[in-house]
VEXDREN-2710 file (C-alpha; in Angstrom, 1 decimal):
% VEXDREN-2710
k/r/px/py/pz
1/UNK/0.0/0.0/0.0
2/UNK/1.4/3.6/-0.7
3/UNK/1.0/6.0/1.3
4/UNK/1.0/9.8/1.6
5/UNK/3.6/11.2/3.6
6/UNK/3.5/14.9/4.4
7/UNK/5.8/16.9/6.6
8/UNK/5.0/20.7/7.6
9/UNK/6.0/23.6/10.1
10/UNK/4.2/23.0/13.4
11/UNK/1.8/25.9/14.0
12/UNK/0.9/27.0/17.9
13/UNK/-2.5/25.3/17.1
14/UNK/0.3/22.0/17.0
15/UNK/1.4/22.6/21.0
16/UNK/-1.2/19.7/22.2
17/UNK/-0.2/17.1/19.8
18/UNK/4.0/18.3/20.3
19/UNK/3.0/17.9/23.5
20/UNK/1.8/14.4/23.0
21/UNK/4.4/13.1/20.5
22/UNK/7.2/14.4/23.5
23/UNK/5.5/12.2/26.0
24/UNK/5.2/8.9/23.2
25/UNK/9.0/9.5/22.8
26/UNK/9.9/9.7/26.6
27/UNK/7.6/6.5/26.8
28/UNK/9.4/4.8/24.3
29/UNK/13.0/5.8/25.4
30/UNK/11.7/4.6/29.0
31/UNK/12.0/8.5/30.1
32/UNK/9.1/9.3/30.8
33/UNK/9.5/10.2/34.4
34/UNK/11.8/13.3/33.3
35/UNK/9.0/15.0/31.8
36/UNK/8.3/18.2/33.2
37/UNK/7.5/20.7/30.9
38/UNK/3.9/22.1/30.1
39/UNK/2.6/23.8/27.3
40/UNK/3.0/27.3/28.3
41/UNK/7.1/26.1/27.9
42/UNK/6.4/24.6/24.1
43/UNK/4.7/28.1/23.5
44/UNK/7.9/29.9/24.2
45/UNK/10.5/28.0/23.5
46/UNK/9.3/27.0/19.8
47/UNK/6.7/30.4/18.7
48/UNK/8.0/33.2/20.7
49/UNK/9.7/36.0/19.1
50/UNK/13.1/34.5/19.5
51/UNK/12.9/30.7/19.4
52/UNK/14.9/28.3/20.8
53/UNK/13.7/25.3/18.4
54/UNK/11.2/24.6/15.4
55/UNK/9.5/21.6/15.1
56/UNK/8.4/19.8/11.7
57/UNK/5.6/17.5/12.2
58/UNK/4.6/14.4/9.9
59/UNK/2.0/13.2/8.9
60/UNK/1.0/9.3/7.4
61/UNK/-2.4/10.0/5.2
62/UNK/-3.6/13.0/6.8
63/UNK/-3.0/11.5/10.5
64/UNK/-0.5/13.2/12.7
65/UNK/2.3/10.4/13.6
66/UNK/5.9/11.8/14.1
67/UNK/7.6/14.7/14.7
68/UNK/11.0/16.5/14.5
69/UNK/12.9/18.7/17.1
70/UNK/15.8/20.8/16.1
71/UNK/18.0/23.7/16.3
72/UNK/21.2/25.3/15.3
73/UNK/24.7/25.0/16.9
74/UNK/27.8/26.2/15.5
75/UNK/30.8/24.4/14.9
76/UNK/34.1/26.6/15.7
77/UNK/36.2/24.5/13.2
78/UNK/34.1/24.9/9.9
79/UNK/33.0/28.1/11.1
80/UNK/29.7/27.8/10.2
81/UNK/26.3/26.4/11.9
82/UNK/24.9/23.3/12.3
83/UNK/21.5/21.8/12.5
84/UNK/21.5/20.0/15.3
85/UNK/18.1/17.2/15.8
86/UNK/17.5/17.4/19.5
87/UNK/14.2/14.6/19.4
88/UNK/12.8/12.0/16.0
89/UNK/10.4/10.2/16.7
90/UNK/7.5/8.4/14.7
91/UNK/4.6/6.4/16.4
92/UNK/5.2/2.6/16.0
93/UNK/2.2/2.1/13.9
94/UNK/3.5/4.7/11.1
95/UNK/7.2/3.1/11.3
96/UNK/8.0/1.6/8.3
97/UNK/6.4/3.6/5.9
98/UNK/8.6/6.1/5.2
99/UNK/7.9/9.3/7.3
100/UNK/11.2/8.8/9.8
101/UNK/13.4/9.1/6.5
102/UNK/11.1/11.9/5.2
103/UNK/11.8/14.1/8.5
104/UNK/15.4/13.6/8.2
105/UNK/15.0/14.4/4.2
106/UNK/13.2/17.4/4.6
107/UNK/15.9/18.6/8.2
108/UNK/18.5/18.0/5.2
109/UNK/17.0/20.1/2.8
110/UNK/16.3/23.2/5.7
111/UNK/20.3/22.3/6.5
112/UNK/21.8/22.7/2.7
113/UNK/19.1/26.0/2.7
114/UNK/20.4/27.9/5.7
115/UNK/24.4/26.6/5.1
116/UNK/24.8/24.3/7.5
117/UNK/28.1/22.5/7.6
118/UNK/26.5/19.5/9.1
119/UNK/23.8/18.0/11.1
120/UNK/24.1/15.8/14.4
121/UNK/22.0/14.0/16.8
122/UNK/22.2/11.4/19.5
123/UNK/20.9/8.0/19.9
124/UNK/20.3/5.9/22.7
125/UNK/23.1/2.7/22.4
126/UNK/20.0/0.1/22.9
127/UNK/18.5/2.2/20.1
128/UNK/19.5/-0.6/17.8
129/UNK/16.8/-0.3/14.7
130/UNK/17.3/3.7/14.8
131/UNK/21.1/2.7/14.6
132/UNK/20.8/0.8/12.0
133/UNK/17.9/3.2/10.3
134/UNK/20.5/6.6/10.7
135/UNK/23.7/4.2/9.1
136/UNK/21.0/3.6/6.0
137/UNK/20.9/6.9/5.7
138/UNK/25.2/7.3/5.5
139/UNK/25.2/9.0/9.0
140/UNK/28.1/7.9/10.8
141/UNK/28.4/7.0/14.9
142/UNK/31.2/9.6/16.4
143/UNK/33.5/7.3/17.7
144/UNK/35.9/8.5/20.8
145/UNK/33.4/11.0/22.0
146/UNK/31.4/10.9/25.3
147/UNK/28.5/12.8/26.0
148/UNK/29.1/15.2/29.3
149/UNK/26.3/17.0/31.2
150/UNK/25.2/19.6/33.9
151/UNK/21.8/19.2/35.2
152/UNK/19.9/22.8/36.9
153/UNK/21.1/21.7/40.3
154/UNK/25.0/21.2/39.0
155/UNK/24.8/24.3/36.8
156/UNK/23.6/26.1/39.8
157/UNK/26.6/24.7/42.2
158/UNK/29.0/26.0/39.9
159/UNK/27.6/29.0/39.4
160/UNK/27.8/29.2/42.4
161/UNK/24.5/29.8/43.2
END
């Protein structure tokens, strides 16, 4: 069966369903107990005036089922910004149909569009079918590199705070 797959901007009438598709991810990357955010914070952070993010949300035959979460970092030694995909995730009933390679397609196209020297994401290491789904796509696993972290309560300690 073919199916249409459509990707678009997310829209503030979007914020219940981003909402949603956050908490489906957190489920599925057992995570959900570090959800705390609410929708007055997906107002700001992704429709203010300045935004931290943008969202593109996709869509299997008219139904909402997956949705992307990205922003721009910079990279010091190409001198020029990145695109940096901070959450994919598609509902398991719409995997395999195409829309997880469509996000990435259409992040690519907004990347090559605004210059970006390259794009980068994480992925959980018992993520093994979105391993082996990103490595389709010729993305590459940064070898050598570990992932460091301050939470709010160790930012604030050495801030001194």
């Amino acid at each position: 069966m073919i199916h249409q797959i459509n990707v678009r901007e997310a829209t503030p009438d979007d914020i219940p369903l981003i909402a949603e598709l956050i908490l489906d991810l957190a489920e599925y990357e057992k995570l959900a107990d570090l959800i705390s955010y609410n929708h007055e914070d997906i107002r700001r952070a992704l429709f203010s005036d300045s935004p931290d993010a943008e969202v593109r949300i996709g869509e299997v035959d008219g139904k909402p089922e997956g949705f992307a979460l990205f922003f721009h970092n910079y990279s010091t030694f190409l001198g020029r910004r990145g695109l940096y995909l901070e959450d994919l995730f598609v509902r398991p009933e719409a995997r395999g149909k195409g829309l997880g390679k469509r996000l990435l397609v259409e992040l690519a196209k907004t990347a090559k569009a605004r210059d970006c020297a390259r794009m980068e994401w994480f992925v959980l290491d018992w993520n093994v079918p979105s391993i082996e789904f990103y490595k389709s796509l010729g993305a590459q696993p940064m070898e050598g590199w570990k992932i460091f972290r301050l939470t709010s309560d160790n930012i604030s300690a050495l801030a001194g705070l």
